[in-house]
C-alpha positions as CSV (number, residue, x, y, z in Angstrom):
1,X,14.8,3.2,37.0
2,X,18.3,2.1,38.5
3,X,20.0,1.4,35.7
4,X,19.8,1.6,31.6
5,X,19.3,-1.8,29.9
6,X,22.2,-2.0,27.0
7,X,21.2,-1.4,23.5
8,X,24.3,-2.2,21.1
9,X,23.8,0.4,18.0
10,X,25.4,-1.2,15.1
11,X,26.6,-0.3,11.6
12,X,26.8,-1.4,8.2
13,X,29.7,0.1,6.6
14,X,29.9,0.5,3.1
15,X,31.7,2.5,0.1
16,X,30.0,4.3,-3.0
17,X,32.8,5.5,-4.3
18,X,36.6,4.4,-3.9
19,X,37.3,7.3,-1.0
20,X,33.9,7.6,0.9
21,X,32.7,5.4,3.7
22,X,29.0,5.4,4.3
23,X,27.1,3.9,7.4
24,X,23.5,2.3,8.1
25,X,22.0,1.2,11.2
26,X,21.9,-2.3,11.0
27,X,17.9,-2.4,12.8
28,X,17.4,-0.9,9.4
29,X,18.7,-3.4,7.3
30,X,17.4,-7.3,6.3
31,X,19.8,-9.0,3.8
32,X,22.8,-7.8,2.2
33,X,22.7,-9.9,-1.1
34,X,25.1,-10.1,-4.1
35,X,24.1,-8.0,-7.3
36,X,21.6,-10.1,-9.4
37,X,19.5,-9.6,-12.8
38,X,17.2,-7.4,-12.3
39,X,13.5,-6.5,-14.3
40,X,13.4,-3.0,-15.2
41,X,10.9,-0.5,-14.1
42,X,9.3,1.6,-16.8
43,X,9.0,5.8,-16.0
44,X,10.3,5.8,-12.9
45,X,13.1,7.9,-11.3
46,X,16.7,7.5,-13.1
47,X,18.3,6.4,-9.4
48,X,16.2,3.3,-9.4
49,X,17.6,0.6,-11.4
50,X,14.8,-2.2,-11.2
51,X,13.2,-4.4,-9.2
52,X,14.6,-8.0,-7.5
53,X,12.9,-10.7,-6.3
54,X,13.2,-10.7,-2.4
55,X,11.5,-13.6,-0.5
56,X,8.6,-14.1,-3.2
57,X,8.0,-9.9,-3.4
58,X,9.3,-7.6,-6.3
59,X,11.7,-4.7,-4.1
60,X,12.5,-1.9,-6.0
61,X,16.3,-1.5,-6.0
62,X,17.9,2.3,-6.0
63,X,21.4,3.1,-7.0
64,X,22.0,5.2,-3.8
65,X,25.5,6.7,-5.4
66,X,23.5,8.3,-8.2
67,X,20.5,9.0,-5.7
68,X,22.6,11.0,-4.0
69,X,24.6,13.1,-6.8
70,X,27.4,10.9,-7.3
71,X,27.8,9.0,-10.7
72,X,25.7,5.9,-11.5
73,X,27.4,2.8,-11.0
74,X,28.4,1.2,-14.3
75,X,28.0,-1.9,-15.9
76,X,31.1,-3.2,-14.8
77,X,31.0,-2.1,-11.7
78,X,27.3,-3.7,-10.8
79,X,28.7,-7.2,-11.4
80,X,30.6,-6.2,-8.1
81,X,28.0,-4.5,-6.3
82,X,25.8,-5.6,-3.5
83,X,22.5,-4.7,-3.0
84,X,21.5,-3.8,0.9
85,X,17.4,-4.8,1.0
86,X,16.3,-2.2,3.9
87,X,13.2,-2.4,5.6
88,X,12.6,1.4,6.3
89,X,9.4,3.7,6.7
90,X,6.9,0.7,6.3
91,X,8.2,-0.8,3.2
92,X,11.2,-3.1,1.7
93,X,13.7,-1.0,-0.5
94,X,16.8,-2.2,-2.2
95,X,19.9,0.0,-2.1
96,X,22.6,-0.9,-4.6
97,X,26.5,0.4,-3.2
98,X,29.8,-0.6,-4.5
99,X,31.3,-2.6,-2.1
100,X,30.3,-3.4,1.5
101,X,32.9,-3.6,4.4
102,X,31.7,-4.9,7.6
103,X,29.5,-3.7,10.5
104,X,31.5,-2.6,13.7
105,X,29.3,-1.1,17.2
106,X,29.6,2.5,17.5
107,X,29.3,4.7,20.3
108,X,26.2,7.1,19.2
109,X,27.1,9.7,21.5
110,X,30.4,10.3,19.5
111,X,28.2,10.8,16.3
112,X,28.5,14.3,15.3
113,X,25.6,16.5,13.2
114,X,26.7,17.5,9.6
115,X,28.2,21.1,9.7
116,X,25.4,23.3,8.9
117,X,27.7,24.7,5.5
118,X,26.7,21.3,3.5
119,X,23.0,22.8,3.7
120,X,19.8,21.4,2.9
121,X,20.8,19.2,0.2
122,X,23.2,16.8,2.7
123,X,22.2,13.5,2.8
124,X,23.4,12.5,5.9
125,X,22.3,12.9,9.6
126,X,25.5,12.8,11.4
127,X,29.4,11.7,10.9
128,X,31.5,8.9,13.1
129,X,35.1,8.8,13.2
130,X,36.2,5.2,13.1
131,X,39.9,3.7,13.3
132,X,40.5,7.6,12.0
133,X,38.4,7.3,9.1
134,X,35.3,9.6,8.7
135,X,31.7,7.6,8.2
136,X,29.2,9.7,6.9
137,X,25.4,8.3,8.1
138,X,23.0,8.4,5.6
139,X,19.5,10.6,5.5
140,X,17.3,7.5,4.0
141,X,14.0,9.8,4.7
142,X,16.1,12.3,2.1
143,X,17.2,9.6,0.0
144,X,13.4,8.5,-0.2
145,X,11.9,11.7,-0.7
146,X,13.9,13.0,-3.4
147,X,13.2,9.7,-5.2
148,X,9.4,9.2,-4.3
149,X,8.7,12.8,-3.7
150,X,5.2,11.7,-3.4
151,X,5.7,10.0,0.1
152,X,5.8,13.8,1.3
153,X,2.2,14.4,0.5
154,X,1.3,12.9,3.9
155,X,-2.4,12.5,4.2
156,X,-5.0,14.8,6.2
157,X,-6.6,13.3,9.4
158,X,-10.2,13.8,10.2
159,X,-10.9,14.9,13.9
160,X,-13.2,16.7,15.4
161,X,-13.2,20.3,16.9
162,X,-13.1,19.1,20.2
163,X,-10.2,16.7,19.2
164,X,-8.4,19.6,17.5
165,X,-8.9,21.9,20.6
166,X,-7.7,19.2,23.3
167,X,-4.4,19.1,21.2
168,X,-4.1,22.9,20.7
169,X,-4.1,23.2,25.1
170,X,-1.2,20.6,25.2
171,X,2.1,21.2,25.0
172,X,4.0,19.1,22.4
173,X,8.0,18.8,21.5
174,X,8.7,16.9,18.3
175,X,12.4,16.1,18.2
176,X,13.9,14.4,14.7
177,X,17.5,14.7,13.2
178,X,16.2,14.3,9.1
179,X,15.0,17.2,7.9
180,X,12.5,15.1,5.8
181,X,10.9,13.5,9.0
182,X,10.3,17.0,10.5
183,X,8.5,18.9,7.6
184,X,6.0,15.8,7.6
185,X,5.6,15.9,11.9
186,X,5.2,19.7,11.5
187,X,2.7,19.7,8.2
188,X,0.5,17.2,10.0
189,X,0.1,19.6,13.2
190,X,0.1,22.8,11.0
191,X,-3.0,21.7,8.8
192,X,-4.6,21.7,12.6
193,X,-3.4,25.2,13.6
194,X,-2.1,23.2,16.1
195,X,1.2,24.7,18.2
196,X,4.5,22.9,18.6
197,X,8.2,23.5,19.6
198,X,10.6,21.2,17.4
199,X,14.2,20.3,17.9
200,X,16.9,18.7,16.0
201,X,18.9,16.5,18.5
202,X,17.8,14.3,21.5
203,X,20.6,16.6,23.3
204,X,18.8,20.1,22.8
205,X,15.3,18.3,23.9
206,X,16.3,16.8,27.2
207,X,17.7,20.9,27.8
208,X,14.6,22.1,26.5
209,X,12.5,19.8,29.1
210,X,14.1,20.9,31.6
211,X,14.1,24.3,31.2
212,X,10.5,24.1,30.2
213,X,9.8,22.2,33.3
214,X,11.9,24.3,35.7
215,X,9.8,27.9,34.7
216,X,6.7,25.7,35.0
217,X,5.8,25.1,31.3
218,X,6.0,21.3,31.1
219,X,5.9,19.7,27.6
220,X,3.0,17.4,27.9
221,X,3.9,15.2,24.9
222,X,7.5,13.9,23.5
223,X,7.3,12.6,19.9
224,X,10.7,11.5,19.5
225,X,12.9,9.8,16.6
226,X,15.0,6.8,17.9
227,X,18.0,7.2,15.6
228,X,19.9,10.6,16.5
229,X,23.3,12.0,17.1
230,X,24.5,12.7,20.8
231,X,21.4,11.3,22.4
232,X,19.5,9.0,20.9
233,X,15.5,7.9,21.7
234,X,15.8,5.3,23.9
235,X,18.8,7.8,26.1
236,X,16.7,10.3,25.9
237,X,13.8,8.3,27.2
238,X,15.6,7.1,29.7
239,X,17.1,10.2,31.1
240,X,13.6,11.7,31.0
241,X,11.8,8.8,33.5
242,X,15.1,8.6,35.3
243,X,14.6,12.5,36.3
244,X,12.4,12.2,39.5
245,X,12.8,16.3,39.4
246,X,11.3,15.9,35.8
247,X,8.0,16.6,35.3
248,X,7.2,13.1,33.0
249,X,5.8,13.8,29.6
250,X,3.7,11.1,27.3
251,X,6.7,9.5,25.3
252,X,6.2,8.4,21.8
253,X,9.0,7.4,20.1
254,X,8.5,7.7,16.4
255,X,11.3,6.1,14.2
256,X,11.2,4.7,10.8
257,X,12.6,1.7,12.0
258,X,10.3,-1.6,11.1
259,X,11.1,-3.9,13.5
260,X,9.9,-5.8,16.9
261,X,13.1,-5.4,18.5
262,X,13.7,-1.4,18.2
263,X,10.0,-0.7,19.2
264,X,10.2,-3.7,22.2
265,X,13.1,-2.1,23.5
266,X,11.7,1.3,23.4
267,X,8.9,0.2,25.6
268,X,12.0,-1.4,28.1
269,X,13.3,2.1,28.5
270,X,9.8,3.9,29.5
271,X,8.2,5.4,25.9
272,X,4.7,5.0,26.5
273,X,4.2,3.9,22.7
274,X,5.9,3.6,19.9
275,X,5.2,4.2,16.1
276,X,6.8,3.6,13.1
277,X,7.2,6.4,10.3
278,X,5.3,7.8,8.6
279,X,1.4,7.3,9.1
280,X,-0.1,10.6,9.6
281,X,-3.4,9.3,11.6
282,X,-2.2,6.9,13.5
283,X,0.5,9.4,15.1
284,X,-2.3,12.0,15.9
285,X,-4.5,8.9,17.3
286,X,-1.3,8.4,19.9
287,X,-1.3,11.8,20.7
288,X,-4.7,11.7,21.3
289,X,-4.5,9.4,23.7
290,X,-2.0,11.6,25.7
291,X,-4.0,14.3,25.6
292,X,-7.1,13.3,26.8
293,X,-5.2,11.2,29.6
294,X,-3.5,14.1,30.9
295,X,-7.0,16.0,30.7
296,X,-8.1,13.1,32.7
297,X,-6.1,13.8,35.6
298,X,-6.1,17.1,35.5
């Protein structure tokens, strides 16, 4: 691999309130769409305001400033909204904002983490300072769980003890920025009794291969979120076959992005497969696979 194809990472910017600017990947995102009537959803959680009619299906649509602790938007202020239909974790959501501004390319390596003092309850995954103006970008696996907390219960997977066992002698490194994404990669492997080493940033994995690889511990499989401060998926991917020194993991890159293009383009950059969040068997069916082909040719 000579040279990286180009992946442009761009961003939806928006406000929720009059001072704040908020981003979201644009792979995420299919319609932005003025604020229209909408048909109100009986016992369901205060953030979500309705349901609209998108392309012949009811989408639930979430006022993400009161999602997140800031006020609901009022009446008033809803006749200027828009709402941002997103098509994130296998299903279409509506996200209702104040006002949105315009979508500029940004340079992902320049996105910093949040600073560890906004603690648990941050729902963002990193910050980007554009034209000196900070952009906060938004945790949607958060934003998701705190309103569907029942999309946390991820399902058990049947397997075998041979199964079980053949994962428990590989070496695995799960690497996701949302604290959401990683309690659910961790609770699948846990139920198993199944061992792991998980990281935070695409940055402090490709270290961690290499050290890992260098004392002659090689992780065997990389389960790896696309969207990430520093060093993204794809990068990381790249750097990882691009390493000739490197002993070459099985690379699934796991990303709650729904679309042909993000999972094409992680196939250009060397992942072996790639799955969208979050469907507990067919991630440990992937893994699977790598295990029992690295058995293989052992």
């Amino acid at each position: 691999m000579s040279s990286q194809p180009k992946q442009l990472q761009k961003l939806l910017l928006f406000q929720l309130t009059d001072h704040r600017q908020f981003g979201l990947g644009t792979l995420k995102i299919r319609e932005i769409m003025p604020f229209r009537r909408l048909s109100r959803l009986p016992h369901s959680h205060h953030a979500i305001v309705g349901t609209a009619t998108f392309r012949n299906a009811a989408v639930p649509v979430i006022d993400m400033a009161a999602a997140i602790g800031y006020p609901a938007l009022s009446a008033e202020e809803r006749a200027e909204a828009s709402i941002i239909v997103t098509d994130v974790q296998r299903q279409e959501i509506g996200f209702m904002v104040r006002s949105v501004q315009r979508i500029v390319e940004a340079d992902w390596k320049k996105v910093l983490p949040p600073p560890q003092a906004l603690g648990k309850n941050a729902f963002i995954t990193g910050l980007l300072t554009l034209d000196g103006a900070l952009v906060q970008l938004l945790d949607l696996e958060l934003l998701l769980a705190r309103v569907y907390p029942e999309s946390l219960n991820s399902q058990d997977v049947l397997m075998n003890d041979m199964e079980i066992e053949t994962l428990r002698n590989t070496s695995i490194l799960l690497v996701d920025d949302s604290r959401v994404a990683r309690k659910q990669l961790c609770d699948v492997l846990d139920r198993k009794n199944i061992g792991y080493q998980v990281l935070e940033s695409g940055t402090a994995a490709f270290e961690y291969l290499l050290d890992s690889s260098a004392h002659g511990k090689p992780v065997n499989i990389l389960v790896s979120d696309i969207e990430m401060p520093g060093l993204d998926g794809y990068e990381l991917t790249f750097k990882v076959r691009d390493n000739s020194q490197l002993h070459q993991p099985y690379i699934i890159l796991h990303t709650s992005l729904n679309s042909e293009m993000s999972l094409s383009y992680a196939e250009q950059v060397g992942a072996d497969t790639a799955l969208t969040k979050f469907d507990a068997e067919e991630l440990m069916h992937a893994m699977l696979i790598a295990a029992k082909g690295r058995q293989q040719k052992i």
